[in-house]
C-alpha positions as CSV (number, residue, x, y, z in Angstrom):
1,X,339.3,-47.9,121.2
2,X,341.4,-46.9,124.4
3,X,345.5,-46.5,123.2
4,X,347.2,-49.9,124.3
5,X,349.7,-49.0,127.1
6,X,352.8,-51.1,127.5
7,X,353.0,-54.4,129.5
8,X,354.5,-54.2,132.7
9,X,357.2,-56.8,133.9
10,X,354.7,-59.4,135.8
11,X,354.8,-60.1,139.4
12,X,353.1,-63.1,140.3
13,X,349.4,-64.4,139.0
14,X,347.8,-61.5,140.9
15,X,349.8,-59.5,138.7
16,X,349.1,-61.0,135.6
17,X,346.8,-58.5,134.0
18,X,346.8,-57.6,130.4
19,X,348.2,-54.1,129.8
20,X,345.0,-53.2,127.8
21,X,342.7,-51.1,130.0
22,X,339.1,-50.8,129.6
23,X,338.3,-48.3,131.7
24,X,338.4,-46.8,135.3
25,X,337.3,-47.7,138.6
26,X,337.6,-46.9,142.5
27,X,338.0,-48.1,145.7
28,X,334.5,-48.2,147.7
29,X,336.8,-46.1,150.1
30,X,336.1,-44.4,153.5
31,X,335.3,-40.8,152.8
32,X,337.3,-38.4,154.7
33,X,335.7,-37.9,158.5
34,X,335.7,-33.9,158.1
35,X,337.2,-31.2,155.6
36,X,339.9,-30.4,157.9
37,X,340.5,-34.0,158.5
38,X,341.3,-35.3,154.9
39,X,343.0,-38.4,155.1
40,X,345.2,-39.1,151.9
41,X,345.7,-42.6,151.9
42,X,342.0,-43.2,152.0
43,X,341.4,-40.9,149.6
44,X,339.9,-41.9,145.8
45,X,342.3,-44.9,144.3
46,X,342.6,-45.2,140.7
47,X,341.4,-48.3,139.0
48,X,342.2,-49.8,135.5
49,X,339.3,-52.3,135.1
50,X,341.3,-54.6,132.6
51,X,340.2,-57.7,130.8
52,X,337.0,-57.9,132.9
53,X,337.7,-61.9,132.8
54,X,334.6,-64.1,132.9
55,X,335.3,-67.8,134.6
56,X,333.6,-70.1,136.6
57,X,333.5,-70.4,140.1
58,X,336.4,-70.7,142.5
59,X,336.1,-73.1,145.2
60,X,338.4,-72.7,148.5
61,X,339.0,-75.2,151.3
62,X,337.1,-74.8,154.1
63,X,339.8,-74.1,157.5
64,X,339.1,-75.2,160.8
65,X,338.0,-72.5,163.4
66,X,340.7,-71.2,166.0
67,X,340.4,-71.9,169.2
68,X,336.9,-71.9,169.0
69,X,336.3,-69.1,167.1
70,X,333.2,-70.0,164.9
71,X,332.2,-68.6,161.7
72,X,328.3,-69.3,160.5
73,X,328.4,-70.9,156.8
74,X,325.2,-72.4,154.9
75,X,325.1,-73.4,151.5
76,X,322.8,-71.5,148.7
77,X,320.6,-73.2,145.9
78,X,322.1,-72.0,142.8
79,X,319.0,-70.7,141.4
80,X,317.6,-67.8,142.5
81,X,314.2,-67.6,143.8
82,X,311.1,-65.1,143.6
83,X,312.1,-62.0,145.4
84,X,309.3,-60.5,148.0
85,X,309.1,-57.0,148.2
86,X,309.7,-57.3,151.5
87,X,313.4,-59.0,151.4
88,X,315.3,-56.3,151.7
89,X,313.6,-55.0,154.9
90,X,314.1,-58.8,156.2
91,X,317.9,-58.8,155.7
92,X,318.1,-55.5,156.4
93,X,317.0,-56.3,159.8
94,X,318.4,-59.7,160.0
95,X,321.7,-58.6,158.7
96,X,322.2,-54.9,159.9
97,X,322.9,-55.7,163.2
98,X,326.3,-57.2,162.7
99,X,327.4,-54.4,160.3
100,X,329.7,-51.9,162.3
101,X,331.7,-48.4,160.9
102,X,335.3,-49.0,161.2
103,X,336.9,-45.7,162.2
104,X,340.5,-45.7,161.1
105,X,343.2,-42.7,162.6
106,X,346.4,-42.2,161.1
107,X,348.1,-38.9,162.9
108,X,346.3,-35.8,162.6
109,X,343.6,-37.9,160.1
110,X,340.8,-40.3,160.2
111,X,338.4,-42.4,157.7
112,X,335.4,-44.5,157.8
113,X,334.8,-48.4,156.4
114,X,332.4,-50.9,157.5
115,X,332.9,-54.3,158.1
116,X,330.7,-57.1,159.5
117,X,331.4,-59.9,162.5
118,X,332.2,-63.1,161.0
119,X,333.4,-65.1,164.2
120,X,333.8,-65.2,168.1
121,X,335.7,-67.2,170.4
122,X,335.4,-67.1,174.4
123,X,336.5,-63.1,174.6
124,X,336.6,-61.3,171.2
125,X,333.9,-60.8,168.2
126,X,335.9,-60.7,165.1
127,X,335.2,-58.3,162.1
128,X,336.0,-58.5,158.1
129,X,337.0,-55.6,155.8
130,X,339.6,-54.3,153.4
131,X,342.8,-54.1,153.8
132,X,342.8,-50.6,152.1
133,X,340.2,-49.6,154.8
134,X,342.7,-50.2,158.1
135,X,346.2,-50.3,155.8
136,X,348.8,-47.7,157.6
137,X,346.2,-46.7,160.9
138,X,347.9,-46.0,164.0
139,X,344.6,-46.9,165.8
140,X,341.2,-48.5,165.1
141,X,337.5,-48.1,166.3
142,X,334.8,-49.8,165.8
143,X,331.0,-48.8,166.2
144,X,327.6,-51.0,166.2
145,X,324.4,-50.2,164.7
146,X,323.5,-49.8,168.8
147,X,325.3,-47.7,169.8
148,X,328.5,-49.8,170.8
149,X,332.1,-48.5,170.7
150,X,335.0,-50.5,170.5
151,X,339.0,-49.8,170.5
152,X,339.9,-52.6,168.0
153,X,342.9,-54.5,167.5
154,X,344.2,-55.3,163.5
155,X,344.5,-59.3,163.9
156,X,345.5,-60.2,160.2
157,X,345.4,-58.1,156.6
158,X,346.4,-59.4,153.2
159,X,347.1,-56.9,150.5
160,X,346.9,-58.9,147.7
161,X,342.9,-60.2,148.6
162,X,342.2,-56.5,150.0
163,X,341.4,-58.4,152.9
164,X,341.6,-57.9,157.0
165,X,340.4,-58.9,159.8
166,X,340.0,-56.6,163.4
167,X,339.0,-57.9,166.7
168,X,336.8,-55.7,169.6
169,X,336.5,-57.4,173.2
170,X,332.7,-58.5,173.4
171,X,331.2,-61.8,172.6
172,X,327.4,-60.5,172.7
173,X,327.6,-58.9,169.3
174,X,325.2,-60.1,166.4
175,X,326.9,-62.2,163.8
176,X,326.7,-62.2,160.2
177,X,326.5,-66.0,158.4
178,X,328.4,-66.7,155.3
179,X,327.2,-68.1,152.0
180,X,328.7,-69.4,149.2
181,X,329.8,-67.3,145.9
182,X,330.0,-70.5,143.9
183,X,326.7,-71.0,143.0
184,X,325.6,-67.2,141.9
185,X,324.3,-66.3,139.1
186,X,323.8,-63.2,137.2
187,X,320.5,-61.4,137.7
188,X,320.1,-62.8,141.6
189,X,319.5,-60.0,143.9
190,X,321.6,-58.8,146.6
191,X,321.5,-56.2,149.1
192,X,324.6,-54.0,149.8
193,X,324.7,-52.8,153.7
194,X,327.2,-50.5,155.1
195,X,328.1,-47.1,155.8
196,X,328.8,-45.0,152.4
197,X,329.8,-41.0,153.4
198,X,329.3,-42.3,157.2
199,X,326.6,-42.7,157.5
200,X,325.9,-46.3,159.3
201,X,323.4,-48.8,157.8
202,X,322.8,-47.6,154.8
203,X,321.0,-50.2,152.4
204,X,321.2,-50.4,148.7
205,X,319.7,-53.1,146.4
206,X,320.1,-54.6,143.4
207,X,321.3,-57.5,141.5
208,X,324.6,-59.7,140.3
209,X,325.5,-58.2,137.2
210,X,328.4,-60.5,136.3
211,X,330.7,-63.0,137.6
212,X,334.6,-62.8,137.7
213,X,335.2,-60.3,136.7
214,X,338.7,-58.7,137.0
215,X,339.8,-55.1,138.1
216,X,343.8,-53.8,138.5
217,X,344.0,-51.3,141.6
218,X,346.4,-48.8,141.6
219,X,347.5,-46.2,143.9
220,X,347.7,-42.5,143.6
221,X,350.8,-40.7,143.1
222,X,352.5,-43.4,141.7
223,X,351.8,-46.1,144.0
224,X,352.2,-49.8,142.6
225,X,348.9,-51.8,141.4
226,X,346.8,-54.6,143.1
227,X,344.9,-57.2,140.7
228,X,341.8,-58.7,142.4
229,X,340.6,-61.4,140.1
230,X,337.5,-63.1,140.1
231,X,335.3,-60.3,142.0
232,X,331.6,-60.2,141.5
233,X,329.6,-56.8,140.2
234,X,326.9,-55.7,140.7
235,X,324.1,-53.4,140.3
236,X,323.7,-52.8,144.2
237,X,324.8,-49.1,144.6
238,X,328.7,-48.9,146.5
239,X,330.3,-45.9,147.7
240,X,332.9,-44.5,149.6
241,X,332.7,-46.0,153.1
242,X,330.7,-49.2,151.8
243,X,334.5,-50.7,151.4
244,X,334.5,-53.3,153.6
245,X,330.7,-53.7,154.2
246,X,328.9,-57.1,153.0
247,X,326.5,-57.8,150.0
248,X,324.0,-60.6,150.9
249,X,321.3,-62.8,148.8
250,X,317.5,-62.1,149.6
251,X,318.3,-64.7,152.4
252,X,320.7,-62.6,154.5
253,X,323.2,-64.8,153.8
254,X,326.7,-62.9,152.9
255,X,328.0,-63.1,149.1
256,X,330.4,-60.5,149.0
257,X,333.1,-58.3,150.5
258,X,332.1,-54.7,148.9
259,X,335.8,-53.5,147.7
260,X,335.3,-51.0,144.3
261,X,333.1,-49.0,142.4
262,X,333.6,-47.9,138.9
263,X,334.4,-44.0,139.2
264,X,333.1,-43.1,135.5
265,X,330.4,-45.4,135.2
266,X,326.7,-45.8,136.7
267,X,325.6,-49.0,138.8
268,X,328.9,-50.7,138.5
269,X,330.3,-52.1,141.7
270,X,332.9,-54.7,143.1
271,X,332.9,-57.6,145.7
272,X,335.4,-60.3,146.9
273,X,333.2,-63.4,146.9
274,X,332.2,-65.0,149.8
275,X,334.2,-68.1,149.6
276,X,337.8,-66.3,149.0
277,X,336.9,-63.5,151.9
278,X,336.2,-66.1,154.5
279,X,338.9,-68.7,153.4
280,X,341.4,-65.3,154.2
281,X,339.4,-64.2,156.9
282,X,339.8,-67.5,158.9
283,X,343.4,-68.0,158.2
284,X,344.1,-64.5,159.5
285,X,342.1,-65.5,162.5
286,X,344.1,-68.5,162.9
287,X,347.3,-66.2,162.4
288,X,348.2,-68.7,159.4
289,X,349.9,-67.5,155.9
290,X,347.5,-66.5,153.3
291,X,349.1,-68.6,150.0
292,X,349.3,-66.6,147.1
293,X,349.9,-69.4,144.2
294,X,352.1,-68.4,141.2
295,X,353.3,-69.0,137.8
296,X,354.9,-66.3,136.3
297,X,353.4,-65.3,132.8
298,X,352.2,-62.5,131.6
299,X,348.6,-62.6,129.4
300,X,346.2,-61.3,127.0
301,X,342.8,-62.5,126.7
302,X,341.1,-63.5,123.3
303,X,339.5,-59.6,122.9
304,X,342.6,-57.7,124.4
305,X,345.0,-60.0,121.7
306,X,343.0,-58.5,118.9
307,X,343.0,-55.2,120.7
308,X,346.7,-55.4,120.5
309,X,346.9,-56.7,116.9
310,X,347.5,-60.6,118.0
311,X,344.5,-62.5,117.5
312,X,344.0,-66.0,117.9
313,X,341.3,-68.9,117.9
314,X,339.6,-70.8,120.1
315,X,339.9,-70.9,124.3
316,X,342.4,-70.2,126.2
317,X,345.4,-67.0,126.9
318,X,348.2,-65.5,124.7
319,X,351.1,-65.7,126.8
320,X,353.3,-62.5,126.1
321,X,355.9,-62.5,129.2
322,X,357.3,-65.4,131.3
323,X,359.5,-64.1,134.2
324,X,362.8,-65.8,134.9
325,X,363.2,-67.9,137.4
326,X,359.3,-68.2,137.5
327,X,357.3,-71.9,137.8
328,X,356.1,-71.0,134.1
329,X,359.8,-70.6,133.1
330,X,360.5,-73.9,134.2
331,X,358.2,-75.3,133.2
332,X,359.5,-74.0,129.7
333,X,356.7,-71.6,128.8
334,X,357.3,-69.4,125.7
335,X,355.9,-66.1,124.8
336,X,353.5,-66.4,122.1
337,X,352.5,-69.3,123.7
338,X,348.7,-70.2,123.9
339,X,347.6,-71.7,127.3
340,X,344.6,-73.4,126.5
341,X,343.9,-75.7,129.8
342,X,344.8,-76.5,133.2
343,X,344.5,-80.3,134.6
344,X,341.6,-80.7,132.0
345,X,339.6,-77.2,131.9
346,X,339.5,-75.0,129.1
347,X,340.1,-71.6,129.4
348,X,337.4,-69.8,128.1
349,X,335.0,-67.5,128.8
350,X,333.7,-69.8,131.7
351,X,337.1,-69.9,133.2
352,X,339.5,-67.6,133.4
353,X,343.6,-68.7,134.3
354,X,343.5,-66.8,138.2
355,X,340.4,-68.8,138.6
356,X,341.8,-71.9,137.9
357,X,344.9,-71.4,139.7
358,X,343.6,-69.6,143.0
359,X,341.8,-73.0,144.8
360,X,345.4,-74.8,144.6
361,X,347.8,-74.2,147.1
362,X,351.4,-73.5,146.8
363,X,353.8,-76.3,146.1
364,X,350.8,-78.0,144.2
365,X,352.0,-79.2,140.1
366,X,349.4,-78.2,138.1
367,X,349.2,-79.5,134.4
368,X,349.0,-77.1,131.4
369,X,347.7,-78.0,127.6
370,X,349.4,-75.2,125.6
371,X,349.6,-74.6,122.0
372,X,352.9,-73.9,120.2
373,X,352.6,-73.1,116.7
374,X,350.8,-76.3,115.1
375,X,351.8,-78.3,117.8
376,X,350.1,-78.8,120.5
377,X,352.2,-79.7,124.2
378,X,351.8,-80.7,128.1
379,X,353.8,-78.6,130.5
380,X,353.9,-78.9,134.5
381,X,354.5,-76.5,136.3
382,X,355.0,-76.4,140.3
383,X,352.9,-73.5,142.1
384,X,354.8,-71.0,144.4
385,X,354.5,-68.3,146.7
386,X,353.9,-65.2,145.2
387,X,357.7,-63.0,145.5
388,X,357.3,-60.1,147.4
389,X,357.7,-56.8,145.8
């Protein structure tokens, strides 16, 4: 059992992890382009994978294109089908095309990413990836599977989603069509494309190993953590310079935004699902605020509150911090508190709270069933923006 370490003041719901960690994980970060070119900030980033939440499926509002920019979505039949052997040769193919190597320079240093192109409009191809992958460059490239090199333009990034968005003048480039992450399931196979130690096109396969789960992202040398809640694992092998790629279903379609791989553990990986990477991609596009809703508590799950010596029954979250000032503090949250619901659905090992919270925008009320004691009560609480920090 891993020493507790002590609860940090929170900082929004992205923030809201549980101080227990359960082990350690890493950016799927671009590997340094040569030994004399090490590139710190893309370096290895540690990661506490904490809580490693199970929920249900997030759903995000669909955005209308900008300007004509349009980004390819179909919808996926929740069960998985027979694989053929052949299906990762057919996305491969279908899907490789539209994966590029995102070349990132900072002075005197580079790094590698991949990311895929998502949209167009009447004189630029648009490209997804992490935020970590282009965070701090002074300039970008971009290179196709053919051959094609681009000086590309940062249109949009969002820390908090490990998100971005780059643009490259063409409009002839192949483009990638999203899925949906709602309707996966664990066991359906994926393929992972992208270009891990730089080299482009790489394929990898394997499966969904579990649903939302929840990893806390921290920088070296001191930096201040990220939570991304609600990523998928998987099986699908992720390495440094896959960050940024995209993991598909057998039908080409894209899933995932590869963002992580556990550091001390085999065949563990992490990607942003489908439906939050394009609900930030096309609001970046559309050079529109990506909401970050917040409430302002502090949590542990079920198994971390008997880690820490506070057990308690049935669903839901021990509360154990509610910042001043915070929607939750309004709202008259306590510590100790057990949030059990919100507007009707239980918090349990189907849902977890960032799931439920993330599809609502801010300024929405959201209702919460909590239990006090014996007594069990109904508090609202009105979503805002995440502070900065």
């Amino acid at each position: 059992m891993f020493p507790p370490a002590p609860p940090p003041p929170p900082s929004g719901w992205r923030a809201q992890a549980p101080a227990y960690a359960y082990g350690q994980a890493e950016f799927g970060a671009p590997p340094t382009a040569s030994p004399s070119r090490r590139r710190g900030w893309l370096g290895s980033i540690a990661l506490l994978l904490v809580g490693l939440l199970i929920g249900a499926g997030v759903a995000f509002a669909a955005l209308h294109d900008r300007g004509g920019a349009s980004v390819a979505e179909v919808q996926v039949n929740g069960s998985p089908a027979k694989v053929p052997t052949v299906a990762a040769v057919d996305v491969a193919n279908r899907l490789g095309p539209a994966v590029g190597t995102i070349i990132a320079t900072l002075t005197g240093s580079s790094g590698l990413g991949s990311g895929f192109v998502i949209a167009k409009d009447s004189s630029l191809s648009y490209l997804v990836t992490n935020n970590h992958v282009v965070s701090g460059a002074t300039s970008l490239h971009v290179v196709m599977p053919d051959g094609q090199q681009f000086a590309a333009k940062l249109v949009g990034a969002d820390s908090l989603d490990d998100i971005a968005v780059v643009s490259v003048p063409s409009t002839g480039l192949p483009q990638a069509t999203f899925g949906t992450s709602q309707s996966l399931t664990a066991g359906q196979p994926v393929i992972a494309i992208g270009s891990p130690l730089g080299d482009q096109g790489s394929v990898t396969v394997g499966v969904i190993s579990a649903l939302h789960r929840t990893i806390t992202a921290s920088g070296q040398a001191g930096s201040s953590s990220e939570t991304l809640e609600d990523v998928l694992q998987t099986d699908a092998s992720i390495n440094p310079g896959n960050s940024g790629g995209p993991l598909a279903d057998t039908a080409g379609n894209v899933v995932g935004v590869n963002v992580a791989t556990a550091g001390n553990a085999t065949n563990i990986g992490f990607s942003i699902p489908a439906d939050l990477a394009r609900y930030v991609a096309e609001t970046l596009i559309a050079h529109k605020k990506v909401q970050h809703p917040f409430l302002g508590v502090g949590y542990y799950t079920s198994i971390q509150a008997i880690e820490q010596g506070t057990p308690f029954s049935g669903p839901g979250v021990l509360v154990r911090t509610v910042s001043p000032g915070t929607p939750a503090a309004q709202a008259a949250f306590q510590p100790n508190d057990i949030l059990v619901a919100i507007d009707g659905v239980a918090l349990d090992k189907g849902q977890t709270l960032g799931g439920l919270i993330q599809p609502h925008k801010v300024g929405d009320t959201i209702t919460c069933t909590v239990r006090r004691g014996t007594q069990t009560l109904t508090l609202h609480a009105t979503l805002e923006e995440r502070p900065k920090t």
